[in-house]
PyMOL commands that place a pseudoatom at each C-alpha (Angstrom):
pseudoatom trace, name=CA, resn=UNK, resi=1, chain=A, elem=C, hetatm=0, pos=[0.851, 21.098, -15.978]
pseudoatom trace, name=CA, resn=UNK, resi=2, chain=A, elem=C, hetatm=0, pos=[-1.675, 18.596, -15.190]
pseudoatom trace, name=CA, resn=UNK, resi=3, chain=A, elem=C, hetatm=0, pos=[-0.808, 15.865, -12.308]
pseudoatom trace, name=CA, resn=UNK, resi=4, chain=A, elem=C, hetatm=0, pos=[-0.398, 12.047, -13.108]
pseudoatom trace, name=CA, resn=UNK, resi=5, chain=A, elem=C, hetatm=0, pos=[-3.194, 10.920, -11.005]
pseudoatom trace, name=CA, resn=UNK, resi=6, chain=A, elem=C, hetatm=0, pos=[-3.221, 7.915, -8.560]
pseudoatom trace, name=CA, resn=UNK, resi=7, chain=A, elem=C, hetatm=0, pos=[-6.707, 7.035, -7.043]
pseudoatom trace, name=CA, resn=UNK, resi=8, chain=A, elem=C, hetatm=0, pos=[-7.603, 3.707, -5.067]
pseudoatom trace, name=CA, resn=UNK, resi=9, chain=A, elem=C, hetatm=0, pos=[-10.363, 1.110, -5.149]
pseudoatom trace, name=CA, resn=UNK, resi=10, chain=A, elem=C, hetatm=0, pos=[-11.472, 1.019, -0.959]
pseudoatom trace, name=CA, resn=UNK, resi=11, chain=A, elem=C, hetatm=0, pos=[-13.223, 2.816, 1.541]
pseudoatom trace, name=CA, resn=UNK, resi=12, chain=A, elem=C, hetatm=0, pos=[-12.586, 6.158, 1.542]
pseudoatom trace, name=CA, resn=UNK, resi=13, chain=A, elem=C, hetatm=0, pos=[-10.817, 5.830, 5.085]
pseudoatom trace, name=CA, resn=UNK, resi=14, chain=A, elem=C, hetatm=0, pos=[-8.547, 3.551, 3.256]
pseudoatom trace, name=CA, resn=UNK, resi=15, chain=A, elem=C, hetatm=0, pos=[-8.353, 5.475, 0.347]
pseudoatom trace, name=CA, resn=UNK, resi=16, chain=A, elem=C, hetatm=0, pos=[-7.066, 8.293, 2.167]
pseudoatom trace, name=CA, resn=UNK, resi=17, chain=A, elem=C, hetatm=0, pos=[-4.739, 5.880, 4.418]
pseudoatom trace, name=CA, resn=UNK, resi=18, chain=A, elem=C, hetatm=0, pos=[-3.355, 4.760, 1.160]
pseudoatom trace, name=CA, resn=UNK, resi=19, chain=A, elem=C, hetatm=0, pos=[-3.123, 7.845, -1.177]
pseudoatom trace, name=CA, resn=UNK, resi=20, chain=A, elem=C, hetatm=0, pos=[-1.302, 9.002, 2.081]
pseudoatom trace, name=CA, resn=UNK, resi=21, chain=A, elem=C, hetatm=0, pos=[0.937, 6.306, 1.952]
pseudoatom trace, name=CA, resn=UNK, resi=22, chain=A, elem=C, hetatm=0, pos=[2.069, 6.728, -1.409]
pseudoatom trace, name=CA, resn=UNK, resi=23, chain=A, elem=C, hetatm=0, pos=[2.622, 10.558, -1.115]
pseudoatom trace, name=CA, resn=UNK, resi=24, chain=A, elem=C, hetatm=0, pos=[4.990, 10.286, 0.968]
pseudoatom trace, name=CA, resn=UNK, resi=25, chain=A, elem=C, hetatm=0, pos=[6.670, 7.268, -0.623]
pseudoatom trace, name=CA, resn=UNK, resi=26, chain=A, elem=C, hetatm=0, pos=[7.357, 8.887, -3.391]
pseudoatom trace, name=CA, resn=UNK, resi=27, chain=A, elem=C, hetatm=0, pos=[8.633, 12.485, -1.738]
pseudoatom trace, name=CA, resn=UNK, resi=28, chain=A, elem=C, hetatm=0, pos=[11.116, 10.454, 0.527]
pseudoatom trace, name=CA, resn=UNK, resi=29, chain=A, elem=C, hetatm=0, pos=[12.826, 9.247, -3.118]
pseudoatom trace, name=CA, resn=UNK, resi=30, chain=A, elem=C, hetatm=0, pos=[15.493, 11.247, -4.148]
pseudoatom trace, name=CA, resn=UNK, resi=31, chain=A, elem=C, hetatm=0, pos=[14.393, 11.718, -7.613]
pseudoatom trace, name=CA, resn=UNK, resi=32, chain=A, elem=C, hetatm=0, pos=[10.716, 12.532, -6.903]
pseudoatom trace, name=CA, resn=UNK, resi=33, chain=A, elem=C, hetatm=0, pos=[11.234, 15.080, -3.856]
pseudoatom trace, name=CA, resn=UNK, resi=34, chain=A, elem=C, hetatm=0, pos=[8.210, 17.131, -3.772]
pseudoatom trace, name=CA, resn=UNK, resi=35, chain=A, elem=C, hetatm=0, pos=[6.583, 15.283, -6.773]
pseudoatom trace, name=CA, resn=UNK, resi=36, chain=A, elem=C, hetatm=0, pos=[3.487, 14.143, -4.753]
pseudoatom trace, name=CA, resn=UNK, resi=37, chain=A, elem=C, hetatm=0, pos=[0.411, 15.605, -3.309]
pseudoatom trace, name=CA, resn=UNK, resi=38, chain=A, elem=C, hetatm=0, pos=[-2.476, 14.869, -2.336]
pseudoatom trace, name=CA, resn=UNK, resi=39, chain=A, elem=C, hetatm=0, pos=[-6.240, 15.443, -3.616]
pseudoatom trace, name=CA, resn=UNK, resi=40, chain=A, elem=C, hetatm=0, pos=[-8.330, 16.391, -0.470]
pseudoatom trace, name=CA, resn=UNK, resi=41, chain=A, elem=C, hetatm=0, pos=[-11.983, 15.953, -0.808]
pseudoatom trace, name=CA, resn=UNK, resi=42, chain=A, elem=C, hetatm=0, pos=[-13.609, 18.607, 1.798]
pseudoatom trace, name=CA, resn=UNK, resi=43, chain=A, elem=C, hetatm=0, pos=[-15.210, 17.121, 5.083]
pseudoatom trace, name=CA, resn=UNK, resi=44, chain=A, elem=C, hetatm=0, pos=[-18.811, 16.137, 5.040]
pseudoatom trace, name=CA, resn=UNK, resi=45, chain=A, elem=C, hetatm=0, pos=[-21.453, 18.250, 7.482]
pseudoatom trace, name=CA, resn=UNK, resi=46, chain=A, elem=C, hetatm=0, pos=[-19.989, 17.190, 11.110]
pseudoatom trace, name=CA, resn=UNK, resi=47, chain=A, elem=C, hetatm=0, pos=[-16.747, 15.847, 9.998]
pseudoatom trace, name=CA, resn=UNK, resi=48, chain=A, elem=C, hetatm=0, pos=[-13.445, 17.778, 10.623]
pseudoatom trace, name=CA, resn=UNK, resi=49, chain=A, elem=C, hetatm=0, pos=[-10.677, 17.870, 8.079]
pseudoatom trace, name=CA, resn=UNK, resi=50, chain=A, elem=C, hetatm=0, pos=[-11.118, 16.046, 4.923]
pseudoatom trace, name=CA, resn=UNK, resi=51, chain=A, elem=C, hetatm=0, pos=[-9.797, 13.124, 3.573]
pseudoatom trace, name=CA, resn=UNK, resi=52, chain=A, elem=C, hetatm=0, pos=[-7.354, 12.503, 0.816]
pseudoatom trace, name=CA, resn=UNK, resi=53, chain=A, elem=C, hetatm=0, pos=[-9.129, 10.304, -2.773]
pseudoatom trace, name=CA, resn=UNK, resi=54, chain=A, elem=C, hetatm=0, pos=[-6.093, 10.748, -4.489]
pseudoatom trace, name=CA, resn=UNK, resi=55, chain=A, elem=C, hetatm=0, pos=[-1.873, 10.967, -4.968]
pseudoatom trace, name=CA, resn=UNK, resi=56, chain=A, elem=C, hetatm=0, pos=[-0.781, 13.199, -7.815]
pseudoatom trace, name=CA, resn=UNK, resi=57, chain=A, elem=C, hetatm=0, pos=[2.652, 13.452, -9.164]
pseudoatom trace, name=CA, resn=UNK, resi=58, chain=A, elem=C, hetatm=0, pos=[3.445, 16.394, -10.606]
pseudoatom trace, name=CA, resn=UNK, resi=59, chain=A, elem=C, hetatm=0, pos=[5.778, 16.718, -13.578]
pseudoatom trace, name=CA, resn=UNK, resi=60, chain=A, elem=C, hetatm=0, pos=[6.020, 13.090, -14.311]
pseudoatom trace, name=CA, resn=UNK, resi=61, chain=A, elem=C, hetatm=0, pos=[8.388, 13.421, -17.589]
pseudoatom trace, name=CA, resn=UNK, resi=62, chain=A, elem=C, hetatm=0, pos=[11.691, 12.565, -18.876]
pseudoatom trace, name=CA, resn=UNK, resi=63, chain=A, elem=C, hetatm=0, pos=[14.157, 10.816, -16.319]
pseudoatom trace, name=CA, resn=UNK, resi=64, chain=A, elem=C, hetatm=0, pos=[11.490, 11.267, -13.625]
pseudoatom trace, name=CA, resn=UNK, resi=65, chain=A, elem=C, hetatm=0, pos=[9.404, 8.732, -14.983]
pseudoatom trace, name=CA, resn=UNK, resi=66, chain=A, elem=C, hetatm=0, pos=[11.777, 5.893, -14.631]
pseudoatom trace, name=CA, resn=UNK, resi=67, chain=A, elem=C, hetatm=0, pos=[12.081, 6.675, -10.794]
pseudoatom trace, name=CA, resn=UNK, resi=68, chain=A, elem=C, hetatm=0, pos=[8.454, 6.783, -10.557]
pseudoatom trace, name=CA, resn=UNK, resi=69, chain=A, elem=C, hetatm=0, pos=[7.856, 3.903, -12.532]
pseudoatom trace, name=CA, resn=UNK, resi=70, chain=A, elem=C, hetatm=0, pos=[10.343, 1.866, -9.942]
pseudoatom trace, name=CA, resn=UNK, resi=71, chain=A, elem=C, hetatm=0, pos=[9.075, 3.715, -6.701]
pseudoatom trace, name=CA, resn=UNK, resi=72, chain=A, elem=C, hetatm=0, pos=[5.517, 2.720, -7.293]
pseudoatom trace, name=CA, resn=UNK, resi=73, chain=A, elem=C, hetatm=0, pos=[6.872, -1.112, -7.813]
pseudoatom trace, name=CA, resn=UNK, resi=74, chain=A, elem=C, hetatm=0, pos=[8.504, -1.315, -4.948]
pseudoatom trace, name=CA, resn=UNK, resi=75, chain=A, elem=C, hetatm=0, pos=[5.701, 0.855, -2.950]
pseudoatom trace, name=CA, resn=UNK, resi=76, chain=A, elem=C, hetatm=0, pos=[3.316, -1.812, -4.331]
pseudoatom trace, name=CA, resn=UNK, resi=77, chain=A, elem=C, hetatm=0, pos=[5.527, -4.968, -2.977]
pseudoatom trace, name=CA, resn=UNK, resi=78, chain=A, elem=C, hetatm=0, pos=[6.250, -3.512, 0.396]
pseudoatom trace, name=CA, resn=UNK, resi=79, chain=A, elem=C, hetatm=0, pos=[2.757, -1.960, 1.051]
pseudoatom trace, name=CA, resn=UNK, resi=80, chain=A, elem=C, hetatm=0, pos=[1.201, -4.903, 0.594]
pseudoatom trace, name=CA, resn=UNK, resi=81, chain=A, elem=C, hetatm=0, pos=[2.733, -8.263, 2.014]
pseudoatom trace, name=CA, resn=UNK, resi=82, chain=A, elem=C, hetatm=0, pos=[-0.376, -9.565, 2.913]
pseudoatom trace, name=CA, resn=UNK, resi=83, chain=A, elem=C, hetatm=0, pos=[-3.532, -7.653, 1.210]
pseudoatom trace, name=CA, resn=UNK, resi=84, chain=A, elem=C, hetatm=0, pos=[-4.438, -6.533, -2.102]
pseudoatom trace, name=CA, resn=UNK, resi=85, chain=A, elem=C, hetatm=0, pos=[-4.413, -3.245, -3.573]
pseudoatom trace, name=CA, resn=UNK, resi=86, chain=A, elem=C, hetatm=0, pos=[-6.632, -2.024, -6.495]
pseudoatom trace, name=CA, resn=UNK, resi=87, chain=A, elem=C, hetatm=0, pos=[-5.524, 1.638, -8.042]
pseudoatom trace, name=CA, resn=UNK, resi=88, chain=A, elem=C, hetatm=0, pos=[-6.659, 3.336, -10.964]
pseudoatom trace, name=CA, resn=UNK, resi=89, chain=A, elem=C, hetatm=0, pos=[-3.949, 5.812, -12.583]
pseudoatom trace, name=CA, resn=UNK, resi=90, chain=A, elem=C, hetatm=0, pos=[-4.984, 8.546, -14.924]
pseudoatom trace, name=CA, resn=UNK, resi=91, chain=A, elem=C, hetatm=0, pos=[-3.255, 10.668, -17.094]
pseudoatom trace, name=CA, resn=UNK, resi=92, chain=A, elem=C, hetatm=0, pos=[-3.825, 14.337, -17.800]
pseudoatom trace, name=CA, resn=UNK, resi=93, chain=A, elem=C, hetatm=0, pos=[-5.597, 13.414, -21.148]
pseudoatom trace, name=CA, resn=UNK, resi=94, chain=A, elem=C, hetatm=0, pos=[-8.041, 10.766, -19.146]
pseudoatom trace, name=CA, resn=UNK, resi=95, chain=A, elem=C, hetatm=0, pos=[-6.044, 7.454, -20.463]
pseudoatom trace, name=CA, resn=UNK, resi=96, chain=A, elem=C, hetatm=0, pos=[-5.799, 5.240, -17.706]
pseudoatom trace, name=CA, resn=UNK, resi=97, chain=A, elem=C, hetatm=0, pos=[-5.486, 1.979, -16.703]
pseudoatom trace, name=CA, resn=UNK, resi=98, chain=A, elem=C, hetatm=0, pos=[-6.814, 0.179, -13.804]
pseudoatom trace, name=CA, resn=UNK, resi=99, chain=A, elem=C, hetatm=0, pos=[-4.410, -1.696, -11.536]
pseudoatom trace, name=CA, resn=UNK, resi=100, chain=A, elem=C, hetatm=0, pos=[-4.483, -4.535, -9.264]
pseudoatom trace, name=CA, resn=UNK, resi=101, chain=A, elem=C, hetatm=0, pos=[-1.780, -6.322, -6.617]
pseudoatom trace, name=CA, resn=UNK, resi=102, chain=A, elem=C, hetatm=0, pos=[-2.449, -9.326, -5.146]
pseudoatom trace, name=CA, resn=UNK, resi=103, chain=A, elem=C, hetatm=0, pos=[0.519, -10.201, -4.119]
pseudoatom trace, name=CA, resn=UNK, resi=104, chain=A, elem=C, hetatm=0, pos=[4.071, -8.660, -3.917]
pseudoatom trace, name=CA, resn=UNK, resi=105, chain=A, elem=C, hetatm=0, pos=[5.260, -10.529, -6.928]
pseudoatom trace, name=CA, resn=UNK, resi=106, chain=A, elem=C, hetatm=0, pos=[2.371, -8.777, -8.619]
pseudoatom trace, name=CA, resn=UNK, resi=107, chain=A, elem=C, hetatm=0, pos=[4.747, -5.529, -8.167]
pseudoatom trace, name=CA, resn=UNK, resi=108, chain=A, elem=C, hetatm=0, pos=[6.870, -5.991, -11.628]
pseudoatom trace, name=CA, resn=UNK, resi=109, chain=A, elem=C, hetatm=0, pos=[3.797, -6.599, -13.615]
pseudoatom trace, name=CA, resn=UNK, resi=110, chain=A, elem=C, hetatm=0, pos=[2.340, -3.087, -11.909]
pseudoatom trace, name=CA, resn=UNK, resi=111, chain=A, elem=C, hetatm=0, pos=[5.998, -1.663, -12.755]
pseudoatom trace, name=CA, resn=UNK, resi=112, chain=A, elem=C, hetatm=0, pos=[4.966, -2.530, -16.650]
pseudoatom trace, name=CA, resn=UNK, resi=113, chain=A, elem=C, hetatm=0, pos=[1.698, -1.915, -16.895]
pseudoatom trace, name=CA, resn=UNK, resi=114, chain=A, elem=C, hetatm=0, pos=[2.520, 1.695, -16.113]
pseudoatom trace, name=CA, resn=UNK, resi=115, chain=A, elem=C, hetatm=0, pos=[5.323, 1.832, -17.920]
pseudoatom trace, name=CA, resn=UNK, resi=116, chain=A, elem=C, hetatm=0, pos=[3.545, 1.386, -21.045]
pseudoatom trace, name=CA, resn=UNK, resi=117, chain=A, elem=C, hetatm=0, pos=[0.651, 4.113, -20.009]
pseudoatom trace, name=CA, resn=UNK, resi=118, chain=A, elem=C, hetatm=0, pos=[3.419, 6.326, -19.554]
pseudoatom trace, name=CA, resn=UNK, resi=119, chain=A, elem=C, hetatm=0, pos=[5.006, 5.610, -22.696]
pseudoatom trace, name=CA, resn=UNK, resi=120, chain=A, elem=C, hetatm=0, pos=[5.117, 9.185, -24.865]
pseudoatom trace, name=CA, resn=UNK, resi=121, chain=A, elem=C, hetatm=0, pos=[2.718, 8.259, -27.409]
pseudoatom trace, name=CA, resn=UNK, resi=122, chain=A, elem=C, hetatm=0, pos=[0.678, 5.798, -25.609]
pseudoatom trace, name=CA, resn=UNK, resi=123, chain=A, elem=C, hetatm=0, pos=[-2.806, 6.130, -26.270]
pseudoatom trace, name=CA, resn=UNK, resi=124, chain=A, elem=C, hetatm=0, pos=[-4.545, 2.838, -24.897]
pseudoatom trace, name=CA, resn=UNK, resi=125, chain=A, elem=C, hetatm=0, pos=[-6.822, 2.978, -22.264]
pseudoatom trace, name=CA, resn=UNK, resi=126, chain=A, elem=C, hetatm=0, pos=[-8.583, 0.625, -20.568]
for i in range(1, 126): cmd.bond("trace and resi %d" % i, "trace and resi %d" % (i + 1))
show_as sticks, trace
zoom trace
């Protein structure tokens, strides 16, 4: 099964800080245990250890989407008190819709947003 794919607008250090961040978000939640991993880009020449460009979810059907729908909400209006977050999420068939958090109210709207590209049946993309 192909991963639900989250990937962030930023410098690929925090990229990686934040694709982190989320990966672990969502395995500490009850209902998405193990759901998340990362997408490692390898290391360029002289660097060690690469860094992470993406969070996938694995399996994201059925009752699981609800809980990830909610987790990424509230990962949205914790993460980011005071900065802005721009993430692009991609479904196996290439829909995807491009996100963007301003604020920590902003975290309901990014709840329905993906919501709806989640939908079964959805075929917008952006």
């Amino acid at each position: 099964m192909q991963p639900l794919t989250f990937t962030f607008d930023a410098p690929a250090d925090e990229a990686d800080d934040l694709a982190r961040s989320l990966a672990r978000w969502l395995n500490d939640d009850e209902d998405l245990s193990g759901a998340a991993r990362l997408r490692m880009v390898p290391p360029a020449p002289g660097e060690q250890g690469g860094l992470a460009d993406a969070a996938e979810v694995l399996n994201a059907a059925g009752p699981v989407l609800d809980a990830l729908v909610a987790a990424v909400g509230v990962w949205v209006g914790q993460r980011f008190r005071n900065r802005s977050v721009s993430l692009k999420v991609t479904r196996p068939d290439g829909t995807h819709i491009e996100l963007s958090a301003t604020d920590p109210r902003d975290a309901a709207a990014v709840e329905e947003q993906l919501r709806r590209l989640l939908e079964p049946g959805s075929g917008d993309a952006d």
